[in-house]
PLY file of the C-alpha trace (Angstrom):
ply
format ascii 1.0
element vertex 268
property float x
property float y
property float z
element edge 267
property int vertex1
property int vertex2
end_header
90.04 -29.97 69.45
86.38 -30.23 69.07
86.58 -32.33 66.01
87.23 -35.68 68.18
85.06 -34.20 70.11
81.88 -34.90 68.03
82.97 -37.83 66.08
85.05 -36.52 63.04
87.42 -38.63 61.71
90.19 -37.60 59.67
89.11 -40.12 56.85
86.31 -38.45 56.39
82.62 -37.56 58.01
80.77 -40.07 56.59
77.92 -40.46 54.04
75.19 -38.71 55.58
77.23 -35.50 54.17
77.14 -36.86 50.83
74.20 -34.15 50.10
76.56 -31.33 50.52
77.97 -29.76 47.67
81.62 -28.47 48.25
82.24 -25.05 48.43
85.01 -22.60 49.97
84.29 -21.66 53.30
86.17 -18.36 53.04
83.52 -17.51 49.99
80.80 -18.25 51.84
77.96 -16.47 54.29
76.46 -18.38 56.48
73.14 -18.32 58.30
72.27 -21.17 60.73
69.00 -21.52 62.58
69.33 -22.40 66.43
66.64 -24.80 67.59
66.51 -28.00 65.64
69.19 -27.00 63.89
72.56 -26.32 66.11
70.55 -27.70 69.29
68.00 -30.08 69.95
64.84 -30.03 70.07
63.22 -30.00 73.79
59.62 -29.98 75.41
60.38 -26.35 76.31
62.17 -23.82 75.49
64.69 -23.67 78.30
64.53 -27.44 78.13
67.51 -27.60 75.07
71.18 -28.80 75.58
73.71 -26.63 74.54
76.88 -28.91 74.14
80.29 -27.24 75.14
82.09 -27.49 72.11
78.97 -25.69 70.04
80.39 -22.25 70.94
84.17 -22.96 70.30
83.00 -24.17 66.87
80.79 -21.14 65.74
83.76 -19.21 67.12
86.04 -21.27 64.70
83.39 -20.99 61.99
83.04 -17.29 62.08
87.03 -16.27 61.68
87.74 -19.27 59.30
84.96 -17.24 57.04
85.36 -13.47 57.73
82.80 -12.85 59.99
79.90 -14.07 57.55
78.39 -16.38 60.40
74.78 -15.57 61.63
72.03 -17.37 63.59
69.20 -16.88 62.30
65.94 -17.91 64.84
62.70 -17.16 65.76
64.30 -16.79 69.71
64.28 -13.26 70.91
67.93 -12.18 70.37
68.40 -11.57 74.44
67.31 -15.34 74.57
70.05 -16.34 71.86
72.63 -14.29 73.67
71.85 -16.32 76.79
72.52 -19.69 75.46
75.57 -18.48 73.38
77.23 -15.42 74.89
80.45 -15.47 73.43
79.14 -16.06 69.90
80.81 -13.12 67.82
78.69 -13.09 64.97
75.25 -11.61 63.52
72.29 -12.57 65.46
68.25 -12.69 63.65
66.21 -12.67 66.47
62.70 -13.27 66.13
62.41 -14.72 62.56
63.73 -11.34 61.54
62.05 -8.53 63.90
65.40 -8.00 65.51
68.64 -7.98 64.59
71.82 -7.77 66.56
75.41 -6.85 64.82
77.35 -6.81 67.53
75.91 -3.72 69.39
72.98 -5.12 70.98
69.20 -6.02 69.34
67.68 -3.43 66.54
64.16 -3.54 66.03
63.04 -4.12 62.06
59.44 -3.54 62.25
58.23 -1.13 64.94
54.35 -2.92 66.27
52.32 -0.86 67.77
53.68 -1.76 71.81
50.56 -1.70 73.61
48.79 -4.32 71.07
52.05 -6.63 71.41
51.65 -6.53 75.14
47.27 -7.05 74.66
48.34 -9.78 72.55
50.66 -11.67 75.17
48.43 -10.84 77.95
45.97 -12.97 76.27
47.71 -15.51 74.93
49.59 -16.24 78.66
45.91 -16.34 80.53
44.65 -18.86 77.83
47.93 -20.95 78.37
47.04 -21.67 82.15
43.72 -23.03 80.58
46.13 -26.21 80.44
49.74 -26.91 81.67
50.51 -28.31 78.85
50.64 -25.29 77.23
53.30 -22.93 77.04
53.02 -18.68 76.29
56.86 -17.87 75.12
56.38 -13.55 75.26
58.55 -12.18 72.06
59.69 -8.49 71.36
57.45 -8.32 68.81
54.91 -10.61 69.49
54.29 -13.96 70.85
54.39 -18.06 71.11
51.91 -20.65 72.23
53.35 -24.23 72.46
51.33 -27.17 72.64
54.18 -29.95 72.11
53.42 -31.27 75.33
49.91 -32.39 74.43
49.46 -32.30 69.65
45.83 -32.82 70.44
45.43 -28.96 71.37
46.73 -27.54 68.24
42.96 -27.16 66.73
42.19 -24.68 70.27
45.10 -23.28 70.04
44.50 -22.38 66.41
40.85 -21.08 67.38
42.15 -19.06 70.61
44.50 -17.05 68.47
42.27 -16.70 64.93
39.83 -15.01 67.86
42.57 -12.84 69.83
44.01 -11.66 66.15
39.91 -10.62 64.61
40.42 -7.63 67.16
43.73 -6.37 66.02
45.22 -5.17 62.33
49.04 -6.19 61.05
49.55 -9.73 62.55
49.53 -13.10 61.38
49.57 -16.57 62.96
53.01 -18.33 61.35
52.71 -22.36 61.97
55.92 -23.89 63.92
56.84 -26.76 65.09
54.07 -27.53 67.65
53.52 -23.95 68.32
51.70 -20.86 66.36
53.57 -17.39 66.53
51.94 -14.43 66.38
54.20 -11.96 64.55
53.95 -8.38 62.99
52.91 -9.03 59.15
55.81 -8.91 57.04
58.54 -10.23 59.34
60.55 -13.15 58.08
63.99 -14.72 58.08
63.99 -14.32 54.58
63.92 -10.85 54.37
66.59 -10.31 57.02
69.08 -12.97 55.51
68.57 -10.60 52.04
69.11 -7.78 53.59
72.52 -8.99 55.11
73.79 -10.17 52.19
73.70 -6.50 50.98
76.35 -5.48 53.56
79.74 -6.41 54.57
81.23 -9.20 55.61
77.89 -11.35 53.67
77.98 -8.91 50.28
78.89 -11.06 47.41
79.33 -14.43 49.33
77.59 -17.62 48.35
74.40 -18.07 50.60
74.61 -21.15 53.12
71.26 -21.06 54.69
70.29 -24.29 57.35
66.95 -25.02 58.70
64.56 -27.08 60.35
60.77 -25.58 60.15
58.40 -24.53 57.55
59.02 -20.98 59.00
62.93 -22.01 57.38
61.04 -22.41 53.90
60.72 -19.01 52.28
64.80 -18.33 53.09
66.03 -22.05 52.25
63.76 -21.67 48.93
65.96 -17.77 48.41
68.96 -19.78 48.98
68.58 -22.37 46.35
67.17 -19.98 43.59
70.15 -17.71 43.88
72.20 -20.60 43.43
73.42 -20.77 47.34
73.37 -23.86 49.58
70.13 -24.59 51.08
70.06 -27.43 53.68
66.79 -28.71 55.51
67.74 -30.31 59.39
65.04 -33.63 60.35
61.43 -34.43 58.43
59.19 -32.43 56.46
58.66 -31.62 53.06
61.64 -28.47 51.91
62.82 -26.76 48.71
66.74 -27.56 50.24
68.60 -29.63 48.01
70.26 -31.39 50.80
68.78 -32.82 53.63
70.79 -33.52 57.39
69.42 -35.67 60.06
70.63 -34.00 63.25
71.89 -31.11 64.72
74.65 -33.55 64.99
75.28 -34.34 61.51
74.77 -30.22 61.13
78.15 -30.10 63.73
79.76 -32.55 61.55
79.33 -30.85 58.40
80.25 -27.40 60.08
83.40 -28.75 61.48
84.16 -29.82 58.11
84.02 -26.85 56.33
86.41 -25.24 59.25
88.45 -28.46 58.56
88.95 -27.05 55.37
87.97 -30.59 53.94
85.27 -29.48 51.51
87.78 -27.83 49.18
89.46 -31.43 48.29
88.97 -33.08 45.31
86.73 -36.23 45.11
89.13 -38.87 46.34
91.22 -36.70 48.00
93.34 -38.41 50.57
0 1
1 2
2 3
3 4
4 5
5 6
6 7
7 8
8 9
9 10
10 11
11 12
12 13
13 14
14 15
15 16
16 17
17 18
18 19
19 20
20 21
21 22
22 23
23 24
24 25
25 26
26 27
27 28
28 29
29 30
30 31
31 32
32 33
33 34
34 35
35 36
36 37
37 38
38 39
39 40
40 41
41 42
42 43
43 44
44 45
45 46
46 47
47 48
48 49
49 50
50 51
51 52
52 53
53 54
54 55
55 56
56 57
57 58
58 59
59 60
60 61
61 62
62 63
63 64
64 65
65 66
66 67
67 68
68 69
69 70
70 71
71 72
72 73
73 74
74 75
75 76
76 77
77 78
78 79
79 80
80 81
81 82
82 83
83 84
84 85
85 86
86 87
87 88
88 89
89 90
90 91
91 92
92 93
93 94
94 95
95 96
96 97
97 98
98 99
99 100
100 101
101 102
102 103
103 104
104 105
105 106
106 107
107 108
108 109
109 110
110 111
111 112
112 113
113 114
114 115
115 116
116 117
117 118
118 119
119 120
120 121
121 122
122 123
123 124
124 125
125 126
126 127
127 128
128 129
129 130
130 131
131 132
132 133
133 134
134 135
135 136
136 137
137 138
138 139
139 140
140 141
141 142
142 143
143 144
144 145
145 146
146 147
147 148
148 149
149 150
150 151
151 152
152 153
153 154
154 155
155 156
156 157
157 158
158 159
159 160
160 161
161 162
162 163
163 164
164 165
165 166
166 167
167 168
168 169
169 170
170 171
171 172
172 173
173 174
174 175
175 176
176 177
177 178
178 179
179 180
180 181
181 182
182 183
183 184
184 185
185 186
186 187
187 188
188 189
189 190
190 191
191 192
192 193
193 194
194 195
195 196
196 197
197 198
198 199
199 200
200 201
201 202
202 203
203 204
204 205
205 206
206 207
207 208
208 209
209 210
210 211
211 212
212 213
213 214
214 215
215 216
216 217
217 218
218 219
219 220
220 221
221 222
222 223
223 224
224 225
225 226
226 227
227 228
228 229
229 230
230 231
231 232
232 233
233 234
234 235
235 236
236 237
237 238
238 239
239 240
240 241
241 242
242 243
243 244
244 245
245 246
246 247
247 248
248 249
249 250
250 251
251 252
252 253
253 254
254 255
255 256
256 257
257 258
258 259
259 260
260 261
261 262
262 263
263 264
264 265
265 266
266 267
């Protein structure tokens, strides 16, 4: 069982869960970012560590709450599907441009193609201005990294304000060392609403995790309507509840398929 397998005890998890408010798991929806959140962070994107029992769990997760399971990330959903490719559950690919419900990726804003591809085209020859950068293409737009070197986020700032003064309906979004360029109103938080209209999320308490300020606007949703909004590392958040690690994140997850965070305070 994965629970050994990442630490939990049958006493209990610990009090760096002691945020956590206790709710059913079989009343709730779920929406989990990847990066920083279920993995580590890395130096690159394919750089992350998956660890073996991540998928079993999410499996676990998703039938122990109906279906209401969904990654939410700023990955391409193809990129997702890759690292997890037995997950069963909802996938929110590109902080909301895609979505996948099981039958492969759906596109929620439609940019116009040949100014996404402009727009990566330049972004990829300015990244081999300095290997420390990294271009990361997206389906609807695109990433440059700098975490390699924090002392080019100010050109990387300037490169894209310049690339974006020639083209209409983007935005830079800050990340975590990195600026996206994304079609202007994409978000997680609009895609996480708009599940939670439809079955298996409709009427389910929200259980939003993140990481980044990108996380913000949903986590902020979350907590307003009264849901479960939990912030994963540093950085100022609206969450209520704040978890070191992905780690800690497994923990907590493993205790809600546990069943553990129905019990009464003192609960043997």
């Amino acid at each position: 069982m994965f629970y050994e397998m990442i630490g939990f005890a049958a006493d209990g998890p610990g009090p760096e869960l002691d945020c956590l408010p206790r709710f059913r798991t079989e009343e709730a929806a779920f929406f989990l970012d990847f990066d920083g959140v279920l993995v580590d962070l890395a130096e690159t994107p394919d750089g992350i560590d998956v660890p073996g029992h991540l998928g079993p769990m999410l499996g676990e997760l998703h039938a122990k709450a109906g279906g209401a399971v969904a990654i939410a990330s700023g990955r391409a959903v193809a990129d997702i599907r890759r690292w997890l490719p037995d997950f069963p559950g909802v996938i929110v690919g590109s902080h909301g441009g895609e979505i996948d419900r099981g039958q492969g990726p759906e596109a929620t804003v439609s940019p116009d193609p040949g100014v996404v591809a402009a727009l990566q085209k330049m972004v990829e020859g300015f990244a081999t201005s300095n290997e420390a950068y990294i271009a990361e293409p997206k389906p609807t737009g695109v990433v440059l990294h700098f975490r390699r070197n924090p002392e080019l986020r100010g050109a990387a700032w300037n490169m894209l304000e310049n690339a974006l003064s020639q083209f209409e309906g983007f935005h830079i979004h800050h990340s975590k060392m990195a600026f996206e360029v994304r079609p202007d109103g994409v978000g997680k938080e609009n895609a996480i609403q708009a599940l939670m209209e439809e079955e298996p999320f409709a009427g389910r308490l929200p259980v939003v995790f993140g990481d980044d300020v990108t996380d913000e606007p949903a986590l902020a949703w979350a907590k307003e309507r009264g849901g479960v909004a939990v912030k994963v590392g540093e950085g100022q958040s609206a969450a209520g509840c704040r978890l070191e690690s992905p780690e800690v994140v497994h923990r907590a997850l493993a205790r809600q398929i546990a069943g553990r965070a129905q019990e009464p305070a003192g609960a043997a």
